[in-house]
C-alpha positions in Angstrom: 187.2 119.8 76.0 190.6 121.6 77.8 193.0 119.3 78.4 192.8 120.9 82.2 189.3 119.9 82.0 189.7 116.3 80.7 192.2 115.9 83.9 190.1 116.9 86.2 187.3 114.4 85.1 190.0 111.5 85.1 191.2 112.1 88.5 187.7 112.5 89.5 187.0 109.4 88.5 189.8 107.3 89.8 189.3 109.1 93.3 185.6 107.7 92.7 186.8 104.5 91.7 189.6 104.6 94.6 187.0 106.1 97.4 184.8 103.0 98.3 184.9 100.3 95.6 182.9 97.7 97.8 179.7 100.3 97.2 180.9 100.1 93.3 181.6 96.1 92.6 178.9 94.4 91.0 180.7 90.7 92.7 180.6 91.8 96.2 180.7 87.7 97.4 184.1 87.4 95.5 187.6 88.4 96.7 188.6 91.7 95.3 191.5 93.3 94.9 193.3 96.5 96.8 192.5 100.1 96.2 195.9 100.4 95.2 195.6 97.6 92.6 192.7 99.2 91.3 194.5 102.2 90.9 197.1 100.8 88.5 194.2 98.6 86.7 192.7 102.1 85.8 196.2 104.0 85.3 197.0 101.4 82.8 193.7 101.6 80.7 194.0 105.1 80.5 197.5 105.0 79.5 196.6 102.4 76.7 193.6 103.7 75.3 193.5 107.0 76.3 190.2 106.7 77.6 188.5 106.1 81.4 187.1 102.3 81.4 183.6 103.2 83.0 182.7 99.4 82.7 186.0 98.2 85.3 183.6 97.0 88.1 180.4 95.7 85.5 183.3 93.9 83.8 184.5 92.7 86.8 187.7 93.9 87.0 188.3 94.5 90.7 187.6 90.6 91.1 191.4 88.9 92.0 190.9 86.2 89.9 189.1 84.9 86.8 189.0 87.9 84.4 192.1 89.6 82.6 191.3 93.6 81.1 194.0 92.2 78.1 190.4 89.4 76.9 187.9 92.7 76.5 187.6 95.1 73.5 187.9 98.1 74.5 185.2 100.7 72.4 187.2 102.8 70.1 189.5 99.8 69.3 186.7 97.5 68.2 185.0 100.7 66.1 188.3 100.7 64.3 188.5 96.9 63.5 185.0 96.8 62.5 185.0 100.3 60.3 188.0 98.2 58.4 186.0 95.1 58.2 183.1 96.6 56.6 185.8 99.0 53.8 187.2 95.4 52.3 183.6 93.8 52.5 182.9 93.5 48.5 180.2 92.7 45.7 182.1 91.6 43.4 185.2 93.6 42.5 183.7 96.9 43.6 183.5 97.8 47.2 181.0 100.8 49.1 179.7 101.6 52.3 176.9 99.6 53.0 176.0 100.4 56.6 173.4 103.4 55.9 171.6 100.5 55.0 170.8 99.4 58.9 171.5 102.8 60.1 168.4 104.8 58.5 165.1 102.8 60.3 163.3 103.7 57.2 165.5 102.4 54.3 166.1 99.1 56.8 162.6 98.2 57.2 161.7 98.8 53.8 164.4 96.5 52.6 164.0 93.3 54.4 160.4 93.4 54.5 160.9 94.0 50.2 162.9 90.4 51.0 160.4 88.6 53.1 161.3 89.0 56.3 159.1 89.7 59.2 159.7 93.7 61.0 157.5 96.1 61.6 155.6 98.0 58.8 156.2 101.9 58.7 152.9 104.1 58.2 154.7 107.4 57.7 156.7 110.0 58.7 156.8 112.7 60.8 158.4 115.9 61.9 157.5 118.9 64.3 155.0 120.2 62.1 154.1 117.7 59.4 153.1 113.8 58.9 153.2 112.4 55.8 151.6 109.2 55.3 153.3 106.1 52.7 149.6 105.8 51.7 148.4 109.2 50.2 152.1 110.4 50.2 151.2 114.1 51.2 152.1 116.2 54.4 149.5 117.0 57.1 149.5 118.8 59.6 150.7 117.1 62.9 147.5 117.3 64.5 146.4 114.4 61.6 148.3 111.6 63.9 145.1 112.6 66.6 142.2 112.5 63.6 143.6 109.0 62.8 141.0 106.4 63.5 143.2 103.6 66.0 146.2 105.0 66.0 149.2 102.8 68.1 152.3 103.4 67.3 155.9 103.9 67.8 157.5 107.2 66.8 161.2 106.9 66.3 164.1 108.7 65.0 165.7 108.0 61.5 169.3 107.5 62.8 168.9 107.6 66.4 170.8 104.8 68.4 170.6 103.7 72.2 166.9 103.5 72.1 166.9 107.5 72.2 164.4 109.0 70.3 161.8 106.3 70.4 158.6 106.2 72.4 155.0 104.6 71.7 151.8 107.0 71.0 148.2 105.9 71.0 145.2 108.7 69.8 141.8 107.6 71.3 138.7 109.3 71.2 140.6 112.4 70.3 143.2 111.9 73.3 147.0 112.0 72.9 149.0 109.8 75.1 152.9 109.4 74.8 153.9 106.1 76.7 151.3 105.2 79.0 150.5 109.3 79.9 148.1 111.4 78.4 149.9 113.9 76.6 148.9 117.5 73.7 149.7 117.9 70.4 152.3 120.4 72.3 154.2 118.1 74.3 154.6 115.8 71.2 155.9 118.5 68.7 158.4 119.1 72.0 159.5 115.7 72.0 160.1 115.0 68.4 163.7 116.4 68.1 164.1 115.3 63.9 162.8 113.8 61.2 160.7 110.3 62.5 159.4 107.3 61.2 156.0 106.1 62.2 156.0 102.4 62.8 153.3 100.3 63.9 153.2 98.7 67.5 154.1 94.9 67.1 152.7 92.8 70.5 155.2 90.7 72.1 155.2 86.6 72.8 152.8 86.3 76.3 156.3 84.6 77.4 157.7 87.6 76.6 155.4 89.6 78.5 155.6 87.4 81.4 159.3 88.1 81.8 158.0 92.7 81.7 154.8 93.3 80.2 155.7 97.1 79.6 158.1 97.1 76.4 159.3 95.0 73.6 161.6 92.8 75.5 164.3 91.9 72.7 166.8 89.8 71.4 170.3 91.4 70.7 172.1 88.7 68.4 175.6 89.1 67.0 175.9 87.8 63.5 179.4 88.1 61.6 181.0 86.5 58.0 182.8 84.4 58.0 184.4 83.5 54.9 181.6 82.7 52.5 178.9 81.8 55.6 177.4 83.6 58.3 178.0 82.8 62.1 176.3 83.9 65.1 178.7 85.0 67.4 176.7 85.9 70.5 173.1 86.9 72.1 171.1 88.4 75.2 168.5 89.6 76.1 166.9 93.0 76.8 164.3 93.9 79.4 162.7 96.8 80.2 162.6 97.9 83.7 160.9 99.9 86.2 158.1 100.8 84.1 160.1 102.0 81.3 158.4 101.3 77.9 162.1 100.8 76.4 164.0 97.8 76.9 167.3 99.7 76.2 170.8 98.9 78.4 170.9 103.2 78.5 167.5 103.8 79.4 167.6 101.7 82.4 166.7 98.2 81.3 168.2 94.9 82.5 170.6 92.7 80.1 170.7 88.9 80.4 172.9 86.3 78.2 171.1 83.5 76.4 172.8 80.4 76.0 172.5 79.8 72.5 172.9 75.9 72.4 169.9 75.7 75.3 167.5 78.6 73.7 167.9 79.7 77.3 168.7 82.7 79.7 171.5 82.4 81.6 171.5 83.2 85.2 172.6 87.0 86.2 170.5 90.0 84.4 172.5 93.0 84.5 172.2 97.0 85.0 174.2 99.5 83.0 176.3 101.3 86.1 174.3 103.8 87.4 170.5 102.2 87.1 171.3 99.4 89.6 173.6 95.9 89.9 173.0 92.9 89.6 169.7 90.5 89.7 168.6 87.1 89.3 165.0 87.8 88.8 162.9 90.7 87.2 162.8 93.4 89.7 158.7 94.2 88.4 157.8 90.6 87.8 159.3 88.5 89.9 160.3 86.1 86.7 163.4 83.7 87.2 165.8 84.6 84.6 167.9 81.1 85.2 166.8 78.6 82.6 164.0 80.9 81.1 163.2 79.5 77.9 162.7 82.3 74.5 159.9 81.0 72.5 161.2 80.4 68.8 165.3 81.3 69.6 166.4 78.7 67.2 164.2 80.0 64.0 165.4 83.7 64.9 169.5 82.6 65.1 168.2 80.8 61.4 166.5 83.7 60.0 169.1 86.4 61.3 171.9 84.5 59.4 170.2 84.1 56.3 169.0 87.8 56.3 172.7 88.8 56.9 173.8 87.3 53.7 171.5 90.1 52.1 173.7 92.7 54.1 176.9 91.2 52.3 178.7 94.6 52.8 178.7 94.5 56.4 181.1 92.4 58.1 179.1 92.3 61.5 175.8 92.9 62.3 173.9 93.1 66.1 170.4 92.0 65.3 167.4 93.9 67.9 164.8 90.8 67.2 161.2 90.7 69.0 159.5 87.1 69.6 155.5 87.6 69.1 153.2 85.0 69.0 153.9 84.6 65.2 157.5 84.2 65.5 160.7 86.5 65.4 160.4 89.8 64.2 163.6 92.2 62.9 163.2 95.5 64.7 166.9 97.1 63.8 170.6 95.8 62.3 173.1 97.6 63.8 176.6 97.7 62.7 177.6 99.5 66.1 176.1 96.9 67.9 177.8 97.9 71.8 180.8 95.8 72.9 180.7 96.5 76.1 176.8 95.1 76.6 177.7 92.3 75.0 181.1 91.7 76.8 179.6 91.7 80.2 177.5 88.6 79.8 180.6 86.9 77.3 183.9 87.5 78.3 185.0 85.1 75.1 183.4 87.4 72.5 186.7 89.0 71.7 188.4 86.1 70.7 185.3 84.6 68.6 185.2 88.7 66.8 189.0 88.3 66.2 188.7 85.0 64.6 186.5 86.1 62.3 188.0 89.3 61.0 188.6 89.0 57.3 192.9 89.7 56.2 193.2 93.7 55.4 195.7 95.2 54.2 195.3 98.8 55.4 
């Protein structure tokens, strides 16, 4: 991008920012500061880390009081403390990049299930053309996901991220549907972009489902080393919305914070800027987010700490963890695991990363 062009969208968006930021604040019973002071708040950002702060008003930045921008991590800074965290992570006296382990579905799944834990079992892959399934370990034509007898699945990318790339597919009596539509062969080899993993549908927690009955509402849980123990750092919770059969932030779904010490939600569910605001109750259920109770938090904070210290080379880790009526159950590790989600609901999770940073010397 021209540096004309990257101008233009940063004076577009302070003019945005600048034009009517009572439509924009996500704390509209608060006292707020002037235009002109959110000017400068954006000015400086930009100046500091070269980069428009699209989460000022979710953050809560135009509020006068009760926030500083100095107590958030801004995106690119945290990648860079975290990329150096995970380069001095060791086993023994040698050191690698470990990562690829949570970043490739398939290699992720395949190793923590090899170690007991509970995620969901893949069936195969997939491309635009082919399937091949773990069982008979040959390719098929993709018109084989149709023939299979029950099919009910989730189709997802290897390394996609955000939720993008994943979608559920059910074959019955020789009919396609992708989400809840009925769908061809056609419009599936369309929407499969890469390779894919073929994973098995897992049923949420009827809790769960109380709170949106349409996805797998899950847990996002920040674990990090600390010395020789694991920590969790932080946790909320992610809700689909609006239909949507993804509970991701970027596709539209609604993030809470849990209160760890309670095993509760806490009281505001949040939008990502541009799907909506801010609620206290599901907008499709009606479900009081305040006090909410997760079925079996406690065991999941347990189990996500003990399967970190089998992911010795990462330094930090964002666990996506369903509840089901069995218990928790490890969708994805992610070493990117999205500051700015967790920020919004804990405005302390700067200083609890920070403390835990191991010494570098790079």
């Amino acid at each position: 991008m021209s540096i004309l062009n990257r101008l233009y969208r940063t004076a577009g968006f302070l003019w945005n920012h600048l034009r009517n930021p009572e439509s924009q604040t996500y704390y509209p019973e608060e006292d707020r500061k002037s235009n002109f002071a959110i000017w400068l708040d954006n000015i400086w950002w930009i100046f500091k880390y070269h980069r428009i702060n699209h989460f000022y008003y979710v953050y809560g930045f135009d509020r006068k009081t009760g926030v500083h921008q100095s107590d958030y991590l801004e995106e690119r800074a945290f990648c860079r403390l975290r990329d150096r965290a995970n380069r001095v992570m060791r086993a023994g006296g040698y050191k690698t990049g470990y990562t690829c382990l949570l970043r490739d579905k398939f290699v992720f799944g395949q190793y923590i299930r090899s170690l007991g834990f509970s995620t969901p079992a893949v069936l195969g892959f997939c491309d635009k053309n082919t399937v091949m399934w773990l069982g008979t370990h040959q390719a098929v034509p993709l018109d084989n996901l149709i023939a299979r007898k029950g099919l009910d699945v989730f189709i997802k990318e290897l390394l996609g991220e955000c939720g993008e790339g994943v979608y559920p597919v059910k074959a019955e009596e020789g009919i396609l549907y992708i989400g809840n539509k009925q769908s061809s062969l056609e419009q599936l080899r369309a929407t499969i972009k890469d390779k894919c993993i073929i994973q098995e549908r897992i049923f949420q927690h009827p809790e769960m489902s109380r709170l949106y009955p349409h996805a797998v509402n899950s847990v996002r849980l920040v674990t990090a080393r600390s010395g020789q123990k694991t920590v969790a750092l932080s946790a909320l919770l992610r809700m689909g919305a609006n239909h949507n059969t993804r509970d991701n932030w970027a596709a539209g779904g609604i993030t809470v914070g849990i209160d760890l010490q309670a095993g509760r939600l806490c009281e505001r569910g949040t939008f990502k800027p541009g799907f909506g605001k801010i609620v206290y109750r599901h907008p499709d259920t009606g479900v009081e987010f305040k006090n909410f109770e997760i079925p079996y938090l406690s065991k999941a904070v347990d189990m996500a700490k003990e399967l970190h210290d089998f992911f010795y080379g990462v330094h930090s880790i964002g666990w996506d963890i369903a509840i089901t009526a069995e218990g928790p159950v490890f969708i994805e590790g992610n070493d990117n695991w999205d500051t700015q989600m967790m920020q919004v609901h804990d405005n302390n999770i700067k200083m609890k990363f920070l403390a835990v940073l191991p010494q570098t010397s790079d």
